[in-house]
GUMI-14403 format. One record per residue (C-alpha): residue number from 0; chain; y, z, x. Coordinates in pm, whole numbers, plus 50000, padded with zeros to 5 digits. Layout:
N
[node NUM, "A", [Y, Z, X]]
...
This chain:
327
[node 0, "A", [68048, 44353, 82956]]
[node 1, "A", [67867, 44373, 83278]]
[node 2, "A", [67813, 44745, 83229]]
[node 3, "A", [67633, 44682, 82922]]
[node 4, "A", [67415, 44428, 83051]]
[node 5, "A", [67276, 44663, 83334]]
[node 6, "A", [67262, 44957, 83047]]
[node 7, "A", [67059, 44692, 82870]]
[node 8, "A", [66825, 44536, 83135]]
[node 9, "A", [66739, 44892, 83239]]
[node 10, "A", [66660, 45013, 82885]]
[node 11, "A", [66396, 44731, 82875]]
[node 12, "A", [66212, 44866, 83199]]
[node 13, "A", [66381, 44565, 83396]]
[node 14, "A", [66448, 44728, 83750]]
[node 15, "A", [66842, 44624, 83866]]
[node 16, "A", [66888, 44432, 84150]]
[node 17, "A", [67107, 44681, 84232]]
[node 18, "A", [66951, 45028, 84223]]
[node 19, "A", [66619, 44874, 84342]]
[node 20, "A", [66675, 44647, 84622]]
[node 21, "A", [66733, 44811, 84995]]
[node 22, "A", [67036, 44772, 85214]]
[node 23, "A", [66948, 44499, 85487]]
[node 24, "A", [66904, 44666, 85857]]
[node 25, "A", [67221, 44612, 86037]]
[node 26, "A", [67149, 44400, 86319]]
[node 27, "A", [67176, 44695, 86627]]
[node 28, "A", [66870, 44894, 86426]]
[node 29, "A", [66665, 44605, 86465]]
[node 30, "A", [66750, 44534, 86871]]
[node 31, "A", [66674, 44903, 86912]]
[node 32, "A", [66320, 44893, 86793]]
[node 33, "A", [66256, 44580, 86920]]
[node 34, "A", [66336, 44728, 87248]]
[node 35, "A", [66125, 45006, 87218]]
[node 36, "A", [65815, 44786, 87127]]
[node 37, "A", [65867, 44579, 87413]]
[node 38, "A", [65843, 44870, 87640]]
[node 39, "A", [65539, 45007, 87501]]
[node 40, "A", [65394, 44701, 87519]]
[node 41, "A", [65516, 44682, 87905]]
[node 42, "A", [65337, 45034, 88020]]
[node 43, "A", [65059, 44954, 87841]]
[node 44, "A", [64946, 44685, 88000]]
[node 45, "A", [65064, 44783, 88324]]
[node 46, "A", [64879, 45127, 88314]]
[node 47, "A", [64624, 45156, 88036]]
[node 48, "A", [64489, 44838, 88215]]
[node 49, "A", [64212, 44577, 88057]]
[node 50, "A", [64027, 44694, 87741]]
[node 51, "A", [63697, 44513, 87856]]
[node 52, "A", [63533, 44517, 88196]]
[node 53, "A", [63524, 44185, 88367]]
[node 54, "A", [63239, 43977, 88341]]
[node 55, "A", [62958, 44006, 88595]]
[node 56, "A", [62765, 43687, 88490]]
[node 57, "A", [62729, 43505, 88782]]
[node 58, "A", [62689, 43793, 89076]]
[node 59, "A", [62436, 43922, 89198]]
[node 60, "A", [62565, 44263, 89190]]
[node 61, "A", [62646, 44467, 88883]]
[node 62, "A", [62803, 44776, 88798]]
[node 63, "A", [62530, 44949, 88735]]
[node 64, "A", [62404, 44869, 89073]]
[node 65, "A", [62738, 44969, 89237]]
[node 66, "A", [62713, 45302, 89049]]
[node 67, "A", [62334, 45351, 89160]]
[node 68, "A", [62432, 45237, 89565]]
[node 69, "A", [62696, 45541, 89541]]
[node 70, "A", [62500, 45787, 89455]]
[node 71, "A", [62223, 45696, 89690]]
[node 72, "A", [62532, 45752, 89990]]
[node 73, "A", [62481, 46050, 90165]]
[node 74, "A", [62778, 46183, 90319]]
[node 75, "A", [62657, 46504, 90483]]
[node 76, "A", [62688, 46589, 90820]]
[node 77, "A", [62406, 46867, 90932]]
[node 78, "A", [62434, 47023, 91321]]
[node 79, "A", [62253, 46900, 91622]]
[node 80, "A", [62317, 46569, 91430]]
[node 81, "A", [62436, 46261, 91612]]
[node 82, "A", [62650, 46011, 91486]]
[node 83, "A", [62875, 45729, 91650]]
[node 84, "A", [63307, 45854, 91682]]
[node 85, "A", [63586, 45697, 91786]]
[node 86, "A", [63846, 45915, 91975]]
[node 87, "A", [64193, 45877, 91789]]
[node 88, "A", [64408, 46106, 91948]]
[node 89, "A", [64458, 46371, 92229]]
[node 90, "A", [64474, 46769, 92102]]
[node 91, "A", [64520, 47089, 92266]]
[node 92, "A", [64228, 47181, 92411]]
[node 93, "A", [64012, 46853, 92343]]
[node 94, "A", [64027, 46552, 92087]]
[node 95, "A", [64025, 46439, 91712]]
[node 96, "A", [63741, 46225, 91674]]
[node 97, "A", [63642, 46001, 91347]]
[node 98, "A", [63324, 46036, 91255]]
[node 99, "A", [63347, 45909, 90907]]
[node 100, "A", [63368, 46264, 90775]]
[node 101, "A", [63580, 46367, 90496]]
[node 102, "A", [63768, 46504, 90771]]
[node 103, "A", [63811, 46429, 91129]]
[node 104, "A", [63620, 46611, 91417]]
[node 105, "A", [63727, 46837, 91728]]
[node 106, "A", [63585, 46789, 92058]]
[node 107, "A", [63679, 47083, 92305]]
[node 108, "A", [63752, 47005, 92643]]
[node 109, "A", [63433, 47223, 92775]]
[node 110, "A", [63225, 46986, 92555]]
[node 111, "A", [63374, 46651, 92721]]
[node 112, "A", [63105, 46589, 92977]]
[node 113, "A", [62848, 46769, 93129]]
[node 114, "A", [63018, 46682, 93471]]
[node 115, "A", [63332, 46878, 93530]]
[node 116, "A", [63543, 46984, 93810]]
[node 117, "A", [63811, 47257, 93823]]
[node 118, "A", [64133, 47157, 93641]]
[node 119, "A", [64005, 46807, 93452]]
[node 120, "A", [64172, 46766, 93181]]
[node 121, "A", [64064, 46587, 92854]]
[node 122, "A", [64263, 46286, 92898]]
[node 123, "A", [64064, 46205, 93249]]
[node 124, "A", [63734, 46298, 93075]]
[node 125, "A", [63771, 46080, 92758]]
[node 126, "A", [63937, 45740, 92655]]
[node 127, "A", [64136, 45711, 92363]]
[node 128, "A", [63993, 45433, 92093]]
[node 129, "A", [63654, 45485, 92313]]
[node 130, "A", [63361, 45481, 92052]]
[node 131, "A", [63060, 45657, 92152]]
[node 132, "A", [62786, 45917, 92055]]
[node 133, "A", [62870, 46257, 91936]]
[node 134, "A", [62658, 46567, 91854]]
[node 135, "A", [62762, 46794, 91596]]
[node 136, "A", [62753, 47171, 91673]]
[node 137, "A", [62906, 47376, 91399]]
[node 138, "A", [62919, 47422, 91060]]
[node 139, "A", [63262, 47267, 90801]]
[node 140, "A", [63548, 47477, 90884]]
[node 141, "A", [63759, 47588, 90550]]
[node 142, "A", [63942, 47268, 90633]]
[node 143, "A", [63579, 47015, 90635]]
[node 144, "A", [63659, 47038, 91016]]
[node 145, "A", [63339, 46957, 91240]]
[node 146, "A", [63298, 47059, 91670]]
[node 147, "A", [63109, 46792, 91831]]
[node 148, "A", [62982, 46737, 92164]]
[node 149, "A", [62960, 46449, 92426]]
[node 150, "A", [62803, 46696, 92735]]
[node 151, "A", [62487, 46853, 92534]]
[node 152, "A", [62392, 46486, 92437]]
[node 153, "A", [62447, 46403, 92860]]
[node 154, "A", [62257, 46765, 92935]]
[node 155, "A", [61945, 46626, 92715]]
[node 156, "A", [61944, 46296, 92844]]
[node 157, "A", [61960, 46452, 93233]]
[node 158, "A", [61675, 46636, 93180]]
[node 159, "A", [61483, 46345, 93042]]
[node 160, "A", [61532, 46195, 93327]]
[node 161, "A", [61480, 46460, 93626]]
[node 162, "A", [61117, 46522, 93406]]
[node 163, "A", [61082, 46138, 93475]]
[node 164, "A", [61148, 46162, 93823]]
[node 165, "A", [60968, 46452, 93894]]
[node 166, "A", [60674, 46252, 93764]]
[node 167, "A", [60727, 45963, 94031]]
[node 168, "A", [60764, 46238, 94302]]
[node 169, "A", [61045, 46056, 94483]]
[node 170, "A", [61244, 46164, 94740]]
[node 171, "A", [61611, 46167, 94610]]
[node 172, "A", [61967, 46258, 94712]]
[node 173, "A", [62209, 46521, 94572]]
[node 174, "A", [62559, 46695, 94725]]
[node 175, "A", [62597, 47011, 94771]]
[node 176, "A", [62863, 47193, 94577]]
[node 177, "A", [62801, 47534, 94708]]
[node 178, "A", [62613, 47846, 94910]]
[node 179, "A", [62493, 48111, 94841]]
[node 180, "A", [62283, 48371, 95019]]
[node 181, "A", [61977, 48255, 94940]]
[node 182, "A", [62023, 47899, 94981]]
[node 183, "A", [62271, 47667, 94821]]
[node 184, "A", [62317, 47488, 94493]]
[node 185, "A", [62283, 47081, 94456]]
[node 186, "A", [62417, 46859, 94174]]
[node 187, "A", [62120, 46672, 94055]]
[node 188, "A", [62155, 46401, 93728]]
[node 189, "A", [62484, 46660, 93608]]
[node 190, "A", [62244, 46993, 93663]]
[node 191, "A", [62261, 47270, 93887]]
[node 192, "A", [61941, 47290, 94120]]
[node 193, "A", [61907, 47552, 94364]]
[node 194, "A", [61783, 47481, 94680]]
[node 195, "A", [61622, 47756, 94921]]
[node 196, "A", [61773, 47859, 95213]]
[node 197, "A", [61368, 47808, 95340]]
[node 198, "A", [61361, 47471, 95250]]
[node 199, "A", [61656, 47346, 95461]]
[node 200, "A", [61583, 47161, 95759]]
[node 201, "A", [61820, 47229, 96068]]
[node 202, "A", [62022, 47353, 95877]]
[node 203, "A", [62195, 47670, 95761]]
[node 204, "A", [62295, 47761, 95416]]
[node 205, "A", [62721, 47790, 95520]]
[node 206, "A", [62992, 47683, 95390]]
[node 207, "A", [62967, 47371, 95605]]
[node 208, "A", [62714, 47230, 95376]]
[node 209, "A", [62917, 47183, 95062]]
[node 210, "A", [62985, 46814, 95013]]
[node 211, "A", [62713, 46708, 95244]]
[node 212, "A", [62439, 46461, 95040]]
[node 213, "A", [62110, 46558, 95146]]
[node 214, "A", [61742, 46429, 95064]]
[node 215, "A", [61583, 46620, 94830]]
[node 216, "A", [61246, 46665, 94643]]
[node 217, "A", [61176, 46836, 94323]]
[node 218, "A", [60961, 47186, 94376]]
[node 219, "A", [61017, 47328, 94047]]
[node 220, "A", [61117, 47192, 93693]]
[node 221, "A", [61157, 47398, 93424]]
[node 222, "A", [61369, 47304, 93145]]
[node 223, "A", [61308, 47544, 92918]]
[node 224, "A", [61414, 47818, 93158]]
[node 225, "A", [61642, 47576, 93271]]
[node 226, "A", [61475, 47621, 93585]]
[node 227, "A", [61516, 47345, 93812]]
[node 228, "A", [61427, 47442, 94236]]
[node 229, "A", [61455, 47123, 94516]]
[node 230, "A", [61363, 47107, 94874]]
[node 231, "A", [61517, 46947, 95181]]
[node 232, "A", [61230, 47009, 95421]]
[node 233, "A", [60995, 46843, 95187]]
[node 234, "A", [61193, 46551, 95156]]
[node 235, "A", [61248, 46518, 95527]]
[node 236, "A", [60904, 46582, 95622]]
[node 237, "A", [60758, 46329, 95361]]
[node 238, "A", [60999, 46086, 95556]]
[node 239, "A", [60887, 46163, 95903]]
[node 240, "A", [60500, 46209, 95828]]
[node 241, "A", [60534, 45825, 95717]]
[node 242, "A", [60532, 45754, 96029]]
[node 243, "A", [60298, 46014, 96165]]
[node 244, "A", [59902, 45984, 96236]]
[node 245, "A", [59624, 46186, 96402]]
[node 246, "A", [59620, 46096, 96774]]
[node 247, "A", [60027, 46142, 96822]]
[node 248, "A", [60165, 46288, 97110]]
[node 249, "A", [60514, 46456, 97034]]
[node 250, "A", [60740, 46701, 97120]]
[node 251, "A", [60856, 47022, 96983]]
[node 252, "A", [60950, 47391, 97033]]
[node 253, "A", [60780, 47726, 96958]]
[node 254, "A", [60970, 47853, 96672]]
[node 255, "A", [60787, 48183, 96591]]
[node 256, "A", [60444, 48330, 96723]]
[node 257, "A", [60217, 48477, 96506]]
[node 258, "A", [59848, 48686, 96568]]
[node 259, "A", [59661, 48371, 96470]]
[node 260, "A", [59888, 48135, 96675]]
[node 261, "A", [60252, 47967, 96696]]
[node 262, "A", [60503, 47787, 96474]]
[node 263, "A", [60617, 47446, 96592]]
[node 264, "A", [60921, 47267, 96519]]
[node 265, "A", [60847, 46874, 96537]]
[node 266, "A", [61159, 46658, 96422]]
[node 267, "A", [61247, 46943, 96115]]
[node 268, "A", [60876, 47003, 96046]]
[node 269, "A", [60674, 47291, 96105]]
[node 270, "A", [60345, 47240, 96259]]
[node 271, "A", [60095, 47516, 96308]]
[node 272, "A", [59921, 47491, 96682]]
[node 273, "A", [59611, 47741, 96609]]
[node 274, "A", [59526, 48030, 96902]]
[node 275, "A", [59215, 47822, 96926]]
[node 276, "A", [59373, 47496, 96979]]
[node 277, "A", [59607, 47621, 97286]]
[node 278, "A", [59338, 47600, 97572]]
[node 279, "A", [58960, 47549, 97630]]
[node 280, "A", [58980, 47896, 97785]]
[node 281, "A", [59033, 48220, 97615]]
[node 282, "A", [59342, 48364, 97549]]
[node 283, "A", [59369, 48774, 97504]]
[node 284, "A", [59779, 48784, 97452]]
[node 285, "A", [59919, 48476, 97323]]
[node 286, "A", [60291, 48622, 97441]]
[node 287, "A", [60150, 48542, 97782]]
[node 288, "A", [60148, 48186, 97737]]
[node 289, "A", [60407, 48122, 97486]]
[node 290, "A", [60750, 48240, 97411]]
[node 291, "A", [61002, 48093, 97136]]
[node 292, "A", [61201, 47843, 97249]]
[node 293, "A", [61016, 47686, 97473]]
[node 294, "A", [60912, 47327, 97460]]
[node 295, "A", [60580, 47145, 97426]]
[node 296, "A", [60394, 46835, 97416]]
[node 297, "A", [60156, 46850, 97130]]
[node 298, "A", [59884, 46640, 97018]]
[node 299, "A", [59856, 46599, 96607]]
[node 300, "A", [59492, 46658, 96530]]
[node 301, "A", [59542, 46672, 96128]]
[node 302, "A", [59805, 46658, 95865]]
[node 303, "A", [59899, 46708, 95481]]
[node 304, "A", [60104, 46479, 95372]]
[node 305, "A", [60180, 46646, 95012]]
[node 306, "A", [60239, 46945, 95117]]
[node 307, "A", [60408, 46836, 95423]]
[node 308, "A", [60187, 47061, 95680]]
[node 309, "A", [60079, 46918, 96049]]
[node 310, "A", [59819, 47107, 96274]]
[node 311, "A", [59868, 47026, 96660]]
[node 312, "A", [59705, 47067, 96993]]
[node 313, "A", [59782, 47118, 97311]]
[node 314, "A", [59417, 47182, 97506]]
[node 315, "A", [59395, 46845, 97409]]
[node 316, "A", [59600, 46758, 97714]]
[node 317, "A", [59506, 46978, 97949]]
[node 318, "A", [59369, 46817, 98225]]
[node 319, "A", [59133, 47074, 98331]]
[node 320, "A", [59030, 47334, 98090]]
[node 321, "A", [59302, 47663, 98111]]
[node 322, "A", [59595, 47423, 98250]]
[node 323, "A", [59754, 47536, 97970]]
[node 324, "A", [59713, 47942, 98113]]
[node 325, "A", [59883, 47860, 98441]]
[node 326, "A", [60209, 47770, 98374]]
């Protein structure tokens, strides 16, 4: 009977309830894509982020400003540049500096300080976590690696200020680091001067003299053929002139004799006493009267001051004209 009622029903375009009608999902199916929704749902929030940007009302900085501030960064480092570093570490051979490049920079030990003895090594040159100026002197490496400098900024800046003192025309002290035949080689500001074996005064240009500090005044500067010449006998004479005038009686010694007269040594200077200023009476062979190494009182009838020259008399004193004949 039942069978003839479905045979009916379907006859009459009446779908069964039991060829039409799905199965019901068991209950696992429907824990499984449950599941698999909820994880979905998990990553996507947690790495696809917010659909919509936050709102800017309010601020008084947008994105499109942010985007605009970016681009207007420059980031390029060019040579000769300086920029402030901070030293992070010890390498060989130098330091890794940060210098806010996309990579950090090298300073060798040779470019640590313009002042070096034999031997320093990097970690008595520079401090770690010291920020200072750097100069950059190469080109990116393959690896965006830069070489900066600390001792061509301090070379620069040394001979700003030997130009400035030149200038004043001070007198000055330096030591001497070492000799050399022609005179011997002072440490002035970080730079290597050379000073004349001429222009010492009592002095000799030996071994003796390295370490000694000495007064010293600038004859020659020359920085761009890094030139730089200093004398001792200027300084010293510019010292004892101070306290010379015309009218002074002093003491010295014949140091050299010459056709036109003799070469005085008073207190490190050289005086010049003039054929004509040695006696009121004529004199045919000055190696008559005067030999080197002996010892006179001279008057000073004139003096340079500048150029550190005195001229000096001794008729002056004679107490009859051609006293100075008989000795």
């Amino acid at each position: 009977m039942k069978l003839n009622i479905a045979l009916l029903l379907s006859t009459m375009g009446v779908a069964s309830a039991f060829t039409v009608q799905s199965a019901p999902k068991t209950s696992s199916t429907a824990l499984n894509e449950a599941a698999i929704m909820s994880r979905f749902e998990r990553l996507k929030q947690n790495y696809k982020g917010p659909q919509t940007k936050p709102s800017t009302e309010g601020l008084d900085f947008s994105y499109a400003d942010f985007d605009a501030a970016v681009e207007a960064t420059d980031y390029s480092f060019n040579r000769n540049d300086v920029v402030k570093g901070t030293v992070v570490q010890y390498d060989n051979g130098g330091c890794i500096v940060d210098i806010g490049a996309k990579a950090s920079a090298f300073l060798p030990t040779g470019e640590s300080s313009l002042i070096q003895q034999q031997g320093d090594s990097i970690e008595n040159l520079v401090d770690l976590d010291s920020e200072m100026d750097f100069q950059i002197i190469s080109e990116e490496d393959e690896n965006g690696q830069l070489l900066v400098s600390i001792r061509r900024i301090q070379y620069r800046q040394a001979w700003e200020t030997v130009v400035a003192q030149q200038s004043e025309d001070e007198v000055f002290e330096a030591e001497i680091i070492a000799v050399n035949r022609g005179g011997a080689i002072a440490l002035v500001e970080g730079l290597r001067a050379f000073l004349p074996g001429s222009h010492l005064t009592g002095q000799l240009p030996t071994e003796e003299l390295i370490g000694q500090t000495l007064p010293l005044k600038f004859l020659e500067v020359n920085q761009e053929d890094n030139k730089l010449v200093v004398s001792n006998r200027r300084a010293v004479v510019e010292q004892q002139m101070s306290n010379l005038s015309r009218g002074d009686i002093i003491n010295g010694i014949v140091k050299a004799l010459k056709p036109y007269g003799a070469f005085v040594e008073v207190g490190g200077m050289s005086g010049l006493l003039h054929i004509s200023q040695i006696s009121y009476d004529r004199i045919d062979d000055l190696e008559k009267v005067l030999q080197p190494g002996m010892q006179l009182k001279c008057m000073i009838i004139d003096h340079d001051k500048v150029n550190g020259r005195i001229a000096l008399s001794t008729k002056t004193l004679e107490p009859e004209p051609g006293d100075m004949l008989r000795f």
